[in-house]
C-alpha positions as CSV (number, residue, x, y, z in Angstrom):
1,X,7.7,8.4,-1.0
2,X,3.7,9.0,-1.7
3,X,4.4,11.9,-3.8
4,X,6.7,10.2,-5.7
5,X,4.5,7.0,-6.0
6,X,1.7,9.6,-6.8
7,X,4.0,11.2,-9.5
8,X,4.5,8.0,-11.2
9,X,0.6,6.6,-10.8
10,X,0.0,9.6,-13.0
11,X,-1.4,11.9,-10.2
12,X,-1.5,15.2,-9.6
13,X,-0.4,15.6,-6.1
14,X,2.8,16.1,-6.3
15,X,5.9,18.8,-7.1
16,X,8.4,19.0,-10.0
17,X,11.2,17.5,-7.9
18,X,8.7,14.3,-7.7
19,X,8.2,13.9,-11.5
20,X,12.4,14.8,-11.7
21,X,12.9,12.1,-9.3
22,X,10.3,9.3,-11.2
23,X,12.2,10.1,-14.4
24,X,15.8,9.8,-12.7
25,X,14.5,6.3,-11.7
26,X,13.2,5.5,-15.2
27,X,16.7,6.4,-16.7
28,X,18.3,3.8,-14.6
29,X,15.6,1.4,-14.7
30,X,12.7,2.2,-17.0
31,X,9.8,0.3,-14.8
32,X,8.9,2.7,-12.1
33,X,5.6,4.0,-13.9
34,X,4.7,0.3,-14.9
35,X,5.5,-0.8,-11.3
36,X,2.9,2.1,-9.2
37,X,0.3,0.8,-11.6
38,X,0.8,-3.1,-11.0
39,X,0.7,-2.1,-7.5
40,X,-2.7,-0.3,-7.8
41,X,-4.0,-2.7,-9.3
42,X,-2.9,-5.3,-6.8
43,X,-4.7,-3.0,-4.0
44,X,-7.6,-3.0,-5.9
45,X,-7.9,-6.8,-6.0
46,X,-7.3,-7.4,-2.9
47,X,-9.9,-4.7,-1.5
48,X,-12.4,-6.3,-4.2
49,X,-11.7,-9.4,-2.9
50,X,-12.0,-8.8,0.8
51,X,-14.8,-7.2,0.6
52,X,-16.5,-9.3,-1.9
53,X,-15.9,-12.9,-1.0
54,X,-14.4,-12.0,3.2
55,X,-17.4,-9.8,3.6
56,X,-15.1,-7.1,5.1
57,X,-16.6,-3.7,5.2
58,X,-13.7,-1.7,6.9
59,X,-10.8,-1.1,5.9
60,X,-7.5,1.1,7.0
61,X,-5.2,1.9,4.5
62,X,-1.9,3.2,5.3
63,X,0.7,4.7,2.7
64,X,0.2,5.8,-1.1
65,X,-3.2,4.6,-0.6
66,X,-4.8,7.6,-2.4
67,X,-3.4,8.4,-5.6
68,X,-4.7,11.3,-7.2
69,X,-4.1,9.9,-10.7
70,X,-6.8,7.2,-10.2
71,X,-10.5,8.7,-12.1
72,X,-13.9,9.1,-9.6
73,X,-15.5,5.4,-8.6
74,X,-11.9,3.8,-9.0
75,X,-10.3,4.5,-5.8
76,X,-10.2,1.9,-3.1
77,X,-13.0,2.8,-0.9
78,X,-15.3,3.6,-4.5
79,X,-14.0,-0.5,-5.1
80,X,-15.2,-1.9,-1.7
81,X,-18.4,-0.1,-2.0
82,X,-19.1,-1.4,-5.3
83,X,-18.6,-5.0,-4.7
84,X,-19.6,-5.3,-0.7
85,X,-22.9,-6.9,0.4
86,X,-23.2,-4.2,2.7
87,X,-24.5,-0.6,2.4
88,X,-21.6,1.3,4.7
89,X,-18.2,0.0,3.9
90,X,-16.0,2.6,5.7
91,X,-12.4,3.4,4.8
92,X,-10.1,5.2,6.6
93,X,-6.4,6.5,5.1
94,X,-3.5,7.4,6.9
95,X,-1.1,9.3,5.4
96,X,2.3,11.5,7.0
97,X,2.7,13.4,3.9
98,X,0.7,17.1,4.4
99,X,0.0,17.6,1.2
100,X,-1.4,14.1,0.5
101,X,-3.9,14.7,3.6
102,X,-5.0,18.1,3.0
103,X,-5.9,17.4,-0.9
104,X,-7.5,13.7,-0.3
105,X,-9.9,15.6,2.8
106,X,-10.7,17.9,0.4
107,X,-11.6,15.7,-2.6
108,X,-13.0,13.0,-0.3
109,X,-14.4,13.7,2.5
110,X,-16.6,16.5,1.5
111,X,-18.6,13.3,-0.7
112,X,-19.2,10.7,1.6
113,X,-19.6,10.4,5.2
114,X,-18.1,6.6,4.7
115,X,-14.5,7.6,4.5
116,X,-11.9,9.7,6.4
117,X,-8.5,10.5,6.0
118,X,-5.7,10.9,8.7
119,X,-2.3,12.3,9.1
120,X,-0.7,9.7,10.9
121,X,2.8,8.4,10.5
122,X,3.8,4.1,10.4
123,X,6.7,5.3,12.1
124,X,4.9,6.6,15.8
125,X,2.4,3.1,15.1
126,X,1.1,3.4,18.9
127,X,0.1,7.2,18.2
128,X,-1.5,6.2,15.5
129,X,-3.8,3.8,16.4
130,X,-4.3,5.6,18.8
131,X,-5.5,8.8,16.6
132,X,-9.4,9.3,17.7
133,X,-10.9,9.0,14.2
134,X,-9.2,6.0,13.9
135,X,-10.3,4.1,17.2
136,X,-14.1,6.1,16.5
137,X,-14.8,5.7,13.0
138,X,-14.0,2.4,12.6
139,X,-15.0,-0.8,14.8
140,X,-12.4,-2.2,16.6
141,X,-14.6,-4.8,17.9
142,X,-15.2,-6.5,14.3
143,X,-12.8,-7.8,11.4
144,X,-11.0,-4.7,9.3
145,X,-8.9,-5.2,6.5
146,X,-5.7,-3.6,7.4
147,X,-3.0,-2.2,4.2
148,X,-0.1,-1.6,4.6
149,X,1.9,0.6,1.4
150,X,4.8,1.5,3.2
151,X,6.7,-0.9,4.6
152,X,9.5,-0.2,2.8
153,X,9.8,3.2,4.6
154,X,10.8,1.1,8.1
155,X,14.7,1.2,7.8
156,X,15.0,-0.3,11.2
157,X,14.6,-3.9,11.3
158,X,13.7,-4.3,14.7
159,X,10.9,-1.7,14.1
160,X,9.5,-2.8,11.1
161,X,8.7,-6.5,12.8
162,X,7.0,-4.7,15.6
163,X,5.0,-2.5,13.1
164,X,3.7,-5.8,11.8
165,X,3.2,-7.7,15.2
166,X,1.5,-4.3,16.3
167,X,-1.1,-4.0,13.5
168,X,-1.5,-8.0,13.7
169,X,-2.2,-8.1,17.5
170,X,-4.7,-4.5,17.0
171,X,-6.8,-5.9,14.2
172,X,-9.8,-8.1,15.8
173,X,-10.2,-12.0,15.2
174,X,-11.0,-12.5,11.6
175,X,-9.1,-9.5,10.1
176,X,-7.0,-9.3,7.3
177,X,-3.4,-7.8,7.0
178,X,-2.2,-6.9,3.3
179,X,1.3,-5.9,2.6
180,X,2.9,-4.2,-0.8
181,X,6.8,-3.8,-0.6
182,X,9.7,-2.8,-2.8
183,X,12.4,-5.4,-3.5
184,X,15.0,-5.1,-6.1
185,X,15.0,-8.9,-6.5
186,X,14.5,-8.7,-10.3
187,X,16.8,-5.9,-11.3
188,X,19.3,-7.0,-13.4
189,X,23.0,-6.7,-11.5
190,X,24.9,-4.5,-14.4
191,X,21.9,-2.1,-13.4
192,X,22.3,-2.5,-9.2
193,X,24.4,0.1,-8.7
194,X,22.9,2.8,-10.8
195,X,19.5,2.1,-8.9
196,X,21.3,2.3,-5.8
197,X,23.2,5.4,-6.6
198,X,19.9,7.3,-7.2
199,X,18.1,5.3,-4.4
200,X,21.3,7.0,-2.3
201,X,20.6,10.2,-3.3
202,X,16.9,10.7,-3.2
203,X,15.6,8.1,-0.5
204,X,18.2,7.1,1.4
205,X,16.5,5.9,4.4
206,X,14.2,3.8,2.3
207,X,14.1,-0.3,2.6
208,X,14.3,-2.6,0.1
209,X,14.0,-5.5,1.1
210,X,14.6,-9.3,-0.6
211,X,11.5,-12.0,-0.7
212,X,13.6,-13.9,2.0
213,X,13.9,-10.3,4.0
214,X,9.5,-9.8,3.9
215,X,8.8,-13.5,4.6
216,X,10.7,-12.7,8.2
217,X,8.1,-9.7,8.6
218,X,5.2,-12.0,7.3
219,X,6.6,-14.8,10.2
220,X,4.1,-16.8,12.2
221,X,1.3,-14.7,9.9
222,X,-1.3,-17.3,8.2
223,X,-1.3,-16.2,4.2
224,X,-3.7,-16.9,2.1
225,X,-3.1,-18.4,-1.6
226,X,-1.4,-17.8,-3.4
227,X,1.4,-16.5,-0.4
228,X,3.8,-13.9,-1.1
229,X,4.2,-13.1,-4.9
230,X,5.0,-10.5,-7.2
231,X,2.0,-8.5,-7.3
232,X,0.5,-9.1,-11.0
233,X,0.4,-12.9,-9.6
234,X,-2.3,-12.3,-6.9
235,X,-4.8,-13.1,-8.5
236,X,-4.5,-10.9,-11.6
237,X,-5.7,-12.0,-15.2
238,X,-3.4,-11.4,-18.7
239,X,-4.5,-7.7,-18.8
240,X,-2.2,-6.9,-15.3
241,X,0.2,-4.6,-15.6
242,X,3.6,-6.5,-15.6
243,X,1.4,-9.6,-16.2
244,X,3.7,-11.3,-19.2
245,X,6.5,-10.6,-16.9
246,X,5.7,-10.1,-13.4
247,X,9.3,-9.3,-11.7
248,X,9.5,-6.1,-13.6
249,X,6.7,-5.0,-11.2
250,X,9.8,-4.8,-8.5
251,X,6.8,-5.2,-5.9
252,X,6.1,-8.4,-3.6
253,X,2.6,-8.3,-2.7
254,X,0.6,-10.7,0.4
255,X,-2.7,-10.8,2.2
256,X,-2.8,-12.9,5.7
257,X,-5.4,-13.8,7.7
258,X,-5.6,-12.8,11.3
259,X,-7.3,-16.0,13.2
């Protein structure tokens, strides 16, 4: 799934079969490419935001969270630093696809000793806050901005909850828990069944789940305003992708605070 989110951000990282995939997608639904940038840009406001009104300065990103598509200074650790009070906002992604890791240590790491990247997989979530650069690099004893990108890839209902209860209970007092997630809410029912024929045949294991189906996950969890929304509507001006009509963005987006 983050090659094929990279393939339709635009990126680079990615194989044929990725870009095939993105444009069997847009055949049956032409929104996928729209979508992956609405959700960028929904990332980016709510690292901006975090770190420029929460005063969060760390932040672990897990999923898609490093697009090669997006230019130098506009990925989500360049964001933080730019609008954060504080000099050493560290950022630390975790991602299970091999080529993903090995391409964002390269092009990252090398450039700043504020940012890390880890191959780690949502599915083993007690390994992987467990990984050492994850329990060193960032402080577990102040508030981190957890995201989470892949949600959708947590078939298993009883899983996905404890992912969420996991990361919620993990995360210090004062943290913040952002989630992005798939739902095909707003696709049209004559087009359903192509989608899901496709969906069938190329990500089968994949989630997608209905605004009623991600409130359960979000239970219990304190949001902030404006609550679970398609992402151009979190906070977004006119110029958002999707912003005229924000259900074609087939994303639900949330932050929640961790008391």
């Amino acid at each position: 799934m983050t090659r094929i989110f990279d393939a339709a951000a635009g990126g680079k990282n990615n194989f044929q079969a990725d870009k095939d995939m993105v444009r069997h997608f847009e055949q049956a639904a032409p929104v996928l490419t729209t979508a992956a940038h609405a959700v960028l840009q929904f990332l980016s406001r709510v690292v901006r935001r975090l770190a420029a009104t929460e005063g969060i300065d760390q932040f672990m990103i897990i999923g898609s969270g490093v697009p090669s598509g997006l230019p130098p200074g506009r990925r989500l650790h360049d964001l933080a630093r730019q609008v954060s009070p504080s000099p050493a906002v560290r950022t630390v992604y975790v991602e299970n696809n091999p080529m993903v890791v090995t391409m964002a240590q390269a092009t990252i790491e090398p450039f700043s000793d504020l940012v890390r990247v880890v191959d780690g997989d949502i599915h083993e979530i007690d390994e992987m806050l467990g990984d050492r650069v994850v329990q060193t690099f960032l402080d577990w004893d102040r508030p981190i901005a957890v995201l989470l990108l892949s949600a959708q890839s947590l078939d298993d209902e009883e899983y996905a909850h404890y992912v969420i209860k996991r990361l919620r209970h993990a995360a210090p007092a004062g943290s913040f828990l952002a989630l992005a997630h798939t739902t095909f809410d707003a696709v049209p029912q004559e087009l359903l069944p192509a989608v899901r024929d496709v969906l069938a045949m190329t990500l089968p294991h994949l989630a997608i789940r209905t605004k009623e189906e991600i409130e359960a996950l979000l239970d219990d969890l304190d949001l902030v305003e404006p609550g679970l929304v398609w992402v151009p509507e979190w906070h977004a001006g006119d110029d958002a992708a999707c912003a005229d009509q924000p259900a074609t963005s087939g994303n639900y987006g949330a932050v929640a605070h961790i008391p």
